[in-house]
Wavefront OBJ file of the C-alpha trace (Angstrom):
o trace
v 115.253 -147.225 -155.249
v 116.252 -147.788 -151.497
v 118.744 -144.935 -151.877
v 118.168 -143.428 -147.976
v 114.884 -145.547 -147.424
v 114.161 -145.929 -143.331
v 113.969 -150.154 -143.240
v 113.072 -151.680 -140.141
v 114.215 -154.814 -140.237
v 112.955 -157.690 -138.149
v 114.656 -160.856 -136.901
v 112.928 -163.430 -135.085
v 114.054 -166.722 -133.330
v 114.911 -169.682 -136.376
v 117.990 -171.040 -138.166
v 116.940 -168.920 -141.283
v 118.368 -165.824 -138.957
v 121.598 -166.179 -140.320
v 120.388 -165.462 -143.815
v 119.735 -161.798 -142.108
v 122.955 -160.668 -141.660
v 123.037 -161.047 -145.873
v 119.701 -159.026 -146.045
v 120.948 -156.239 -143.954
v 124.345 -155.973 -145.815
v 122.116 -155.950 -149.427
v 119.798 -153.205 -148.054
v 122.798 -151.018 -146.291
v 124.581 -151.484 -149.690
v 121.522 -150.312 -151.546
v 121.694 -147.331 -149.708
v 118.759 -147.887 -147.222
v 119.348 -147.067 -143.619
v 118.109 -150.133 -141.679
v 117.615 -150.167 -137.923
v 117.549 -154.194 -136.631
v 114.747 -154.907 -134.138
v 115.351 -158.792 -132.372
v 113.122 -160.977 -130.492
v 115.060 -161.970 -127.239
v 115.270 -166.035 -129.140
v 116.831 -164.342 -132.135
v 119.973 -163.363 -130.023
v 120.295 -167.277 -129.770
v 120.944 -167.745 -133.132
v 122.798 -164.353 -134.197
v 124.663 -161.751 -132.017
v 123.417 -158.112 -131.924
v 127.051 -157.312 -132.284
v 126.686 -158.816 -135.734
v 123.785 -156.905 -136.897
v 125.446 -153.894 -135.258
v 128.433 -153.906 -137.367
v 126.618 -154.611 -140.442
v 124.070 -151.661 -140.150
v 126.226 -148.992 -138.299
v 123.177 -148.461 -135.650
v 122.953 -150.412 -132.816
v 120.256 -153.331 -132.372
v 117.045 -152.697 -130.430
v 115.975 -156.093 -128.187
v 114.213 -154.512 -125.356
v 111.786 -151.881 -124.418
v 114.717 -150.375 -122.406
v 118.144 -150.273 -122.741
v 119.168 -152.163 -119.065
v 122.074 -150.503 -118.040
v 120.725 -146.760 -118.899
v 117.447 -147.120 -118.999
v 116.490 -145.396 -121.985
v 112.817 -146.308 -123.465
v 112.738 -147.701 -126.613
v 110.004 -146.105 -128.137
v 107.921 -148.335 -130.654
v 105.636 -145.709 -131.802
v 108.762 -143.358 -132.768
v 110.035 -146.470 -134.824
v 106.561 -146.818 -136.452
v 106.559 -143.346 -137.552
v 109.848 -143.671 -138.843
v 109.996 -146.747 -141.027
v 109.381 -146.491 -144.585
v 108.986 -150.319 -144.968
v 109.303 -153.125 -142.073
v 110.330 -156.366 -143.332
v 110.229 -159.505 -140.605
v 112.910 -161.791 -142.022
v 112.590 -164.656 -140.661
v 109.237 -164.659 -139.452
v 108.607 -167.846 -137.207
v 105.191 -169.106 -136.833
v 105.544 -167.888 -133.376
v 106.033 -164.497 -134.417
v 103.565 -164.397 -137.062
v 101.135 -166.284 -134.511
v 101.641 -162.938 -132.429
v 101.095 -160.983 -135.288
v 98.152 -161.646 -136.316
v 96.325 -161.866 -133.004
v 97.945 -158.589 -131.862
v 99.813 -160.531 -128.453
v 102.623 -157.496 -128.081
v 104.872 -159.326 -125.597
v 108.414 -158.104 -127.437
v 109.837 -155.233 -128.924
v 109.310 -156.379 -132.784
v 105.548 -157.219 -132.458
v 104.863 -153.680 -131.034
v 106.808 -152.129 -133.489
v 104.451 -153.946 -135.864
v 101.439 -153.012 -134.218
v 102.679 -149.415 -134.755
v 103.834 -149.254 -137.995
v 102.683 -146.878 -140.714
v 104.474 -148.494 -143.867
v 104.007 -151.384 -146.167
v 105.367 -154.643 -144.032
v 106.439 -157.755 -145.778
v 107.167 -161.136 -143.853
v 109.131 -163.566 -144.864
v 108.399 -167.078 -143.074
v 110.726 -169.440 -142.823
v 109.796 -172.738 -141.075
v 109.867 -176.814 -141.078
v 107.356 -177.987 -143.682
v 104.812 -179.537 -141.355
v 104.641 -176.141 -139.164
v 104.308 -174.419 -142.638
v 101.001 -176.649 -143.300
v 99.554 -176.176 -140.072
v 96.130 -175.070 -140.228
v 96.664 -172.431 -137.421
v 99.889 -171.416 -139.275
v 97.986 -171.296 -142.595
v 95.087 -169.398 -140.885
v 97.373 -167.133 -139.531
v 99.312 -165.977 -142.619
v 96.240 -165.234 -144.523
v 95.055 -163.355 -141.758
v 98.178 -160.794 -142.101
v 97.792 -160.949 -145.508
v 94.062 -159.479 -145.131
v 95.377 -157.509 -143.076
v 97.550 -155.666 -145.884
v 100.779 -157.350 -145.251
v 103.177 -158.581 -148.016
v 104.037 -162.098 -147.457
v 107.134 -163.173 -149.662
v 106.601 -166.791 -149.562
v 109.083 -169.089 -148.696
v 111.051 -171.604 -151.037
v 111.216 -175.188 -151.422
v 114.244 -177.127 -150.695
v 115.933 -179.177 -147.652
v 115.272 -177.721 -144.271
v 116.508 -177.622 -141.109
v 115.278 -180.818 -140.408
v 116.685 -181.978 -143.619
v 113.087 -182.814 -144.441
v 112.777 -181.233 -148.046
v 109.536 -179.052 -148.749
v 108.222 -175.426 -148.281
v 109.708 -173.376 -145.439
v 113.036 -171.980 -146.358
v 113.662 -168.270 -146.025
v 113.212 -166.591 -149.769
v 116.454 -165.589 -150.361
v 117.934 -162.070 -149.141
v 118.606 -160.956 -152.706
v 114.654 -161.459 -153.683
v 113.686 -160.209 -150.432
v 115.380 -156.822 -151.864
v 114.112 -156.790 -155.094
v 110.654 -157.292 -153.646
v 111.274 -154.152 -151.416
v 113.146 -152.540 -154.344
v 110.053 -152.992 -156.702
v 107.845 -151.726 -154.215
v 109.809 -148.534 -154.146
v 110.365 -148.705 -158.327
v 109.010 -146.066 -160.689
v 105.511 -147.518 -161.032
v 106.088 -147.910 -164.827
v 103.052 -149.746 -165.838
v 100.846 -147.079 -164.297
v 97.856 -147.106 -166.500
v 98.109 -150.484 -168.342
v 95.945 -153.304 -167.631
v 97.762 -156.476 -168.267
v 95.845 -159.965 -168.995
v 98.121 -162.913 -167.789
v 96.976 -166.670 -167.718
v 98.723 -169.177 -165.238
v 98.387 -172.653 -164.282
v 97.329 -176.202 -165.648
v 93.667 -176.718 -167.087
v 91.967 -179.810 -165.792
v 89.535 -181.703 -168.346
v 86.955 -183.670 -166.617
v 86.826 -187.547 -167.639
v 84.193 -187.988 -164.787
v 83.400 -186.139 -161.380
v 86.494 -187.510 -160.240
v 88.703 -187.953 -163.001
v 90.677 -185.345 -164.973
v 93.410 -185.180 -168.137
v 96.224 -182.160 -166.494
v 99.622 -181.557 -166.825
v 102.037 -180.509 -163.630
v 102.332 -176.938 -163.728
v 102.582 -175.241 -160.494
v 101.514 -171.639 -161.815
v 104.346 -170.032 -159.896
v 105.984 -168.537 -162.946
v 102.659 -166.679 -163.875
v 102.126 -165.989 -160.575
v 105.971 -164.292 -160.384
v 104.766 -162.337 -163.643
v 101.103 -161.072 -162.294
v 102.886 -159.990 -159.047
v 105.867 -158.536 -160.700
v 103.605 -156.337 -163.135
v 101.348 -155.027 -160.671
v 103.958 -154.016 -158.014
v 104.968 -151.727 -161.165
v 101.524 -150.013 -161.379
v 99.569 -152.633 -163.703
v 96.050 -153.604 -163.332
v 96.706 -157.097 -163.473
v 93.750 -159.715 -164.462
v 94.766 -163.293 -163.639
v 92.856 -165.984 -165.003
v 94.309 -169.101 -163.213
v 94.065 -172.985 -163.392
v 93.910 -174.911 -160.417
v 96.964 -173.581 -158.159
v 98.151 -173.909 -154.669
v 99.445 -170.141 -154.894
v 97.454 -167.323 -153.405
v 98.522 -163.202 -154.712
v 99.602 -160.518 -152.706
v 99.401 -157.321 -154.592
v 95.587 -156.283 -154.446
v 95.912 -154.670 -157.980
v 95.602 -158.550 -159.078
v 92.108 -159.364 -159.870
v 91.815 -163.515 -159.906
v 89.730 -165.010 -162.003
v 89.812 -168.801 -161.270
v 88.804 -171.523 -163.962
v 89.567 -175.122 -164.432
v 89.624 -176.157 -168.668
v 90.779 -174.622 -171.178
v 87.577 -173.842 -172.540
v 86.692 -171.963 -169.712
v 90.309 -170.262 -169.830
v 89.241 -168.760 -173.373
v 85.929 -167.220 -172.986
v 87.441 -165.695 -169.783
v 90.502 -164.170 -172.002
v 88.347 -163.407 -174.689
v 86.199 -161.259 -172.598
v 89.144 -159.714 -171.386
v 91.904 -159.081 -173.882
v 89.923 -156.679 -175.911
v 90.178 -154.062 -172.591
v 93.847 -154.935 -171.802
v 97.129 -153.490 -173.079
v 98.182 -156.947 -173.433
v 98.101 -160.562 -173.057
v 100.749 -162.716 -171.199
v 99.683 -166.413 -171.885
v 102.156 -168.158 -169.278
v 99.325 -170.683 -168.371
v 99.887 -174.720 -169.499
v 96.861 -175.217 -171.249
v 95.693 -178.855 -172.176
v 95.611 -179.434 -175.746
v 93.090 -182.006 -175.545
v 89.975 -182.889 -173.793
v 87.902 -185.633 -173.025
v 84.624 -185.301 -176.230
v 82.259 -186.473 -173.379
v 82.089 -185.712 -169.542
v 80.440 -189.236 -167.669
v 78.091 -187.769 -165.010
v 78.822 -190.507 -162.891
v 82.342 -192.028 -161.430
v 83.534 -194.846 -163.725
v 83.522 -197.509 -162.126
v 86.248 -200.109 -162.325
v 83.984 -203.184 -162.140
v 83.141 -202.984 -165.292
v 84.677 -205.589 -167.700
v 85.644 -203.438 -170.817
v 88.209 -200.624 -170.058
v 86.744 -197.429 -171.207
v 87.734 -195.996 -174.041
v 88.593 -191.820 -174.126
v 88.366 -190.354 -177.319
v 89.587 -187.026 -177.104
v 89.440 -184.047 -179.026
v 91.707 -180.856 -179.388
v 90.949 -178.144 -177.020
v 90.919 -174.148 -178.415
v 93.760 -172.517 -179.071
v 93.746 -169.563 -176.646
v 97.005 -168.178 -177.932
v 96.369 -168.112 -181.205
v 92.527 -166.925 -180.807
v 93.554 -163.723 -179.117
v 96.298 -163.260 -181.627
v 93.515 -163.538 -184.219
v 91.360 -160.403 -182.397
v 94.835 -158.404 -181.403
v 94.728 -154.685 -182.444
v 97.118 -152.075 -183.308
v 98.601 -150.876 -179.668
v 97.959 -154.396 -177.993
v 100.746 -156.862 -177.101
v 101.013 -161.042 -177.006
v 103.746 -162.536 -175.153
v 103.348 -166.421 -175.643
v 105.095 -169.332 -172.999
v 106.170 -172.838 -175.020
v 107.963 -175.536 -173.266
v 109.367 -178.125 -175.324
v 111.828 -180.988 -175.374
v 113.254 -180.568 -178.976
v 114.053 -178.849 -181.661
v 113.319 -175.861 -178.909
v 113.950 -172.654 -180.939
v 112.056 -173.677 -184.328
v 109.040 -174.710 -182.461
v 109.311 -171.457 -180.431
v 110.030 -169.069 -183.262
v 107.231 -170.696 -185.157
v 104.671 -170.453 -182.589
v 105.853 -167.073 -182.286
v 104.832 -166.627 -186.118
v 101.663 -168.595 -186.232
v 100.014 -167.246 -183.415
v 100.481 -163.679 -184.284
v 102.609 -162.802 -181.450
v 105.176 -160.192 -180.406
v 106.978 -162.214 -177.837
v 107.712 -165.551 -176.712
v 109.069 -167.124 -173.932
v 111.054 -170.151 -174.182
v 111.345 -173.011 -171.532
v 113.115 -176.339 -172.173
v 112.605 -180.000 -169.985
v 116.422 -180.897 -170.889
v 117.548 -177.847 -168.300
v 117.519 -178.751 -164.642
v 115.918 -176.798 -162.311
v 113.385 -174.974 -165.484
v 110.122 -176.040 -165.714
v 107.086 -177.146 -163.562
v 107.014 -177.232 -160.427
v 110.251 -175.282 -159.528
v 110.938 -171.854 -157.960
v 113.592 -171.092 -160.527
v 113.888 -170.857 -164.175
v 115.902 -170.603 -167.502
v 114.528 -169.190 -170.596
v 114.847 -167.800 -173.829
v 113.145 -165.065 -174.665
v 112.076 -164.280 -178.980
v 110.856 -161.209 -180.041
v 108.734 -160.693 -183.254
v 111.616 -157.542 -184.532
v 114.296 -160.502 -184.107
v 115.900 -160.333 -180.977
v 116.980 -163.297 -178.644
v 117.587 -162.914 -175.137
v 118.927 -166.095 -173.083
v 119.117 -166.106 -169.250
v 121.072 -168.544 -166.696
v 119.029 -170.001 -164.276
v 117.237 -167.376 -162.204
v 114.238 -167.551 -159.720
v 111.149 -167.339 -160.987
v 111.211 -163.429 -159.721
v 113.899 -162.996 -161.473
v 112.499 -164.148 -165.250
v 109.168 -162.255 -163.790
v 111.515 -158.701 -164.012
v 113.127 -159.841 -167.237
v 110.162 -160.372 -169.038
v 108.348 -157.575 -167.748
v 111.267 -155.543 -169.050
v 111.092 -156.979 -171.974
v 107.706 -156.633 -173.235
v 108.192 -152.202 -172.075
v 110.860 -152.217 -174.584
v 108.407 -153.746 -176.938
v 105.887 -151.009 -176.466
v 109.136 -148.701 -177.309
v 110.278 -149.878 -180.312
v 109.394 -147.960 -183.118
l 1 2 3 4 5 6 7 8 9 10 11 12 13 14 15 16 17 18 19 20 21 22 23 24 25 26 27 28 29 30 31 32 33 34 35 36 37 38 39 40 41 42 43 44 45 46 47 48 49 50 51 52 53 54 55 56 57 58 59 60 61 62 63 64 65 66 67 68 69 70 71 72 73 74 75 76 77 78 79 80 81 82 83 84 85 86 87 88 89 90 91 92 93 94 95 96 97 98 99 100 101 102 103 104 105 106 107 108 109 110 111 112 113 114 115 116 117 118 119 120 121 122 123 124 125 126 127 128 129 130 131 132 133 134 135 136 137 138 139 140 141 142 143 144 145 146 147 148 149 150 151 152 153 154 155 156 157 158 159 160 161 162 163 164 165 166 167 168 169 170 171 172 173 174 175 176 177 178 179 180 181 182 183 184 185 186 187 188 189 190 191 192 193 194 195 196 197 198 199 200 201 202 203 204 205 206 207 208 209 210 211 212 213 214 215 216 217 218 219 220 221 222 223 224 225 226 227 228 229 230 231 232 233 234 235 236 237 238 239 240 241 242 243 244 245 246 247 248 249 250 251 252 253 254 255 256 257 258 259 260 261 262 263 264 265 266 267 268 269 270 271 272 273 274 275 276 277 278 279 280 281 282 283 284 285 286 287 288 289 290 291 292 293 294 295 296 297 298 299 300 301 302 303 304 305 306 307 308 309 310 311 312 313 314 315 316 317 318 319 320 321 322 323 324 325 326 327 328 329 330 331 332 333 334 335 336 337 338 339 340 341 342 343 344 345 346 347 348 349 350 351 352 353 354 355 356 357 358 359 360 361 362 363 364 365 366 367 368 369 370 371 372 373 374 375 376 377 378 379 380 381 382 383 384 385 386 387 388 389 390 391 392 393 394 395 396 397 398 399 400 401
């Protein structure tokens, strides 16, 4: 799909710029043409020379060349891009990007760009949390920008947290999707992500440890292949990009169903990835328990609704149910008979016993069950990666006969 795309690729001044030379060889290979723009701190960390060989054109640092002269022109660049990707993107860079300070070659090009943009950030964790940083991404992101978050792992610092580069190969297949046949045009796909949080008081809740990131992967995968995508999230620290996701935020499980059952019946089909509580508290204090009192309270609880299985119960002919179980044993029975019980045409297997699966993680290993019989089984992939697996998955679903 990037078969003699015009990608402007931008490298700014951090360690992650080393990771570039990778993304430029993936995107020449794909058949893009990619023209490197630098900012004057990124020369510090990788040679021009390098990102000259690797792309065939030569690197733009300046608005002039200095020993001819020749103008650089960032509005002919603009015009000429189909996509601009800013990989790494330093929270100096994306602090001049979204208050519009053109003092380099890259930011103008930015300011002049016609085409989709998608920055990558890659930073030490506590720059990452900065408020100003924070405040800053989510202004480009209003602005229309794609921001491919960054992972978590050890840094730079050798601090471990959020800030490292996404990798070059997702970076592609975020730019590769963008370009994809939009094969979902039409559909309007129900997904649920995310814990549920049971109150036991104002302060007090029974949750579990998802991060939502692999229903987030999913929503953003789907809709940047032409879905209408209507996410109805737990309580996540995740925000979406693709403005064809319409987020409907809840916090138990109770209010997860009557948001699903309002939708489903509109929707092509149902992608219940969220971690849903299967019990609540059977009464809500009004006020904070207080640990002063003598007796320690006692929490009945009782089962919370079975949001699966209720929208398998009101599923028509032409809609789809794609299930998520995570389990610790006997894995493939329990999945194969949730698959069964619940009326479903798909599920999605995840297993504690793998490292690196599971909540809280960027990456994943599943096994995937389809109602006609068939088993799929992945290595460990990024959560991206599963996203365009099982999104692939459930269109050959629609196909069979």
């Amino acid at each position: 799909m990037l078969k003699n795309k015009h990608i402007i690729l931008g490298i700014t001044g951090g360690i992650a710029a080393y990771k570039s030379a990778s993304l430029a060889r993936l995107l020449v290979k794909a058949g893009a043409e990619v023209q490197v723009i630098m900012t004057p701190s990124a020369r510090e960390f990788i040679t021009p020379l390098t990102m000259s060989t690797l792309t065939g054109k030569p690197v733009i640092t300046e608005f002039f060349t200095a020993n001819t002269g020749q103008w650089n022109s960032h509005v002919d660049l603009g015009l000429w891009a189909d996509a601009m990707v800013i990989a790494p993107a330093t929270a100096c860079t994306i602090g001049k990007m979204a208050n519009g300070i053109a003092d380099n070659m890259l930011v103008t090009t930015y300011l002049s760009a016609k085409a989709p943009v998608f920055v990558a950030p890659a930073m030490d964790l506590d720059m990452m949390r900065h408020p100003s940083t924070v405040h800053n991404i989510e202004k480009l992101r209003s602005y229309g920008n794609y921001i491919i978050e960054p992972a978590e792992g050890e840094l730079a610092s050798h601090l471990i947290g959020k800030g490292r580069m996404e990798e070059p190969e997702n970076i592609v297949r975020v730019l590769t999707n963008h370009f994809a046949e939009k094969d979902l045009t039409g559909h309007h796909i129900l997904i649920t992500a995310g814990p549920t949080f049971e109150k036991i008081d104002p302060v007090r809740f029974i949750g579990n440890y998802s991060s939502g990131k692999m229903g987030y992967a999913i929503a953003e995968e789907a809709a940047s292949r032409g879905a209408r995508v209507s996410l109805v999230s737990g309580p996540v620290d995740i925000r979406v990009n693709n403005p064809a996701i319409e987020l409907i935020p809840v916090e138990s499980a109770r209010q997860m169903l009557d948001a699903c059952v309002a939708l489903y019946p509109q929707c092509d089909c149902g992608i219940m990835c969220a971690a849903v509580a299967d019990y609540a508290p059977d009464h809500q204090a009004t006020h904070k328990i207080k640990r002063e009192h003598e007796d320690v309270p006692v929490i009945k609880l009782v089962k919370n609704p079975d949001i699966a299985k209720t929208l398998g119960e009101m599923k028509q002919p032409g809609q789809l149910l794609v299930g998520f179980a995570l389990e610790t044993d006997n894995e493939e029975f329990n999945a194969i008979e949730k698959l069964r019980k619940k009326n479903l045409d798909m599920i999605v297997l995840n297993s504690l016993r793998d490292a690196g699966a599971g909540f809280g993680t960027d990456t994943n290993k599943v096994t995937i069950f389809t109602a006609s019989g068939r088993t799929i089984a992945t290595p460990l992939k990024s959560k991206t990666e599963v996203a365009h697996d099982v999104i692939d998955t459930i269109i050959s679903i629609a196909h069979e006969p």
